[in-house]
C-alpha positions in Angstrom: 39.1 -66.6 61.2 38.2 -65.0 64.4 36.0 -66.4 66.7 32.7 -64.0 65.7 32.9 -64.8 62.4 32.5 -68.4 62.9 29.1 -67.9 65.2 28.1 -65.5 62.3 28.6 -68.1 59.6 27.0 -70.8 61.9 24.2 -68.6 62.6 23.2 -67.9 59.2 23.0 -71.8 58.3 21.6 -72.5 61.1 18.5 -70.0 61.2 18.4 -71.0 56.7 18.8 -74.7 58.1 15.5 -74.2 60.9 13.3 -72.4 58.8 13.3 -74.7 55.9 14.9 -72.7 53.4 18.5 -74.9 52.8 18.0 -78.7 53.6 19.5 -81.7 55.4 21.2 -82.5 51.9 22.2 -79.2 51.1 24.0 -78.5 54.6 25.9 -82.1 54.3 27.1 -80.5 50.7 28.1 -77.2 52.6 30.1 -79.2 55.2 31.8 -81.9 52.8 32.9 -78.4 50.9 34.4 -77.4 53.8 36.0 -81.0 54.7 37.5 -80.4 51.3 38.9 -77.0 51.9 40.4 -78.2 55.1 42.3 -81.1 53.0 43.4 -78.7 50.8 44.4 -76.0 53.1 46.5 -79.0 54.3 48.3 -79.8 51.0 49.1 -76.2 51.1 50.5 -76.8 54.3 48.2 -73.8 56.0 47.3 -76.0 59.1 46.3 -73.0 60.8 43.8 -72.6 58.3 42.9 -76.1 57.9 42.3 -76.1 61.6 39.5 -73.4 61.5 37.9 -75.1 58.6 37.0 -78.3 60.2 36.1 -76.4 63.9 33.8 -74.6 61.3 32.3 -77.9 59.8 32.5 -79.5 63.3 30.3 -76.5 64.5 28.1 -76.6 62.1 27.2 -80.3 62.7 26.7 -79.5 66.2 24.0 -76.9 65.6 21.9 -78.3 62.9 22.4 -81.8 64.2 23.1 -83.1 60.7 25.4 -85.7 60.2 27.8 -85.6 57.9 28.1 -87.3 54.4 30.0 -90.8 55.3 33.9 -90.3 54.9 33.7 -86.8 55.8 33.6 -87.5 59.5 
């Protein structure tokens, strides 16, 4: 994933994630989705990919300030 399409996606939960239309609930299910998608890019042994996934999650923590779901850390 190149680099503007990870401010893109973090953009758009972010601005959903401000204005009130996605909660604090529903952003924890979006990043413990990707938490899972990293662990499974894994299994598939596409670190490269797994990588990018959890900079994405990580990211999006960062910018809506949620935390996420305990174990997902």
């Amino acid at each position: 994933m190149d680099i503007g399409t990870e401010l893109a996606i973090r953009a758009v939960i972010t601005g959903l994630y401000s204005s009130g239309a996605v909660t604090t609930d529903q952003v924890r299910a979006i990043m413990t989705s990707l938490n899972e998608a990293a662990g499974a890019a894994l299994e598939r042994r596409e670190a490269n990919s797994s990588k990018e996934l959890t900079k994405l999650r990580k990211g999006i923590h960062l910018d809506t300030a949620v935390s996420p779901s305990p174990g997902d850390s």
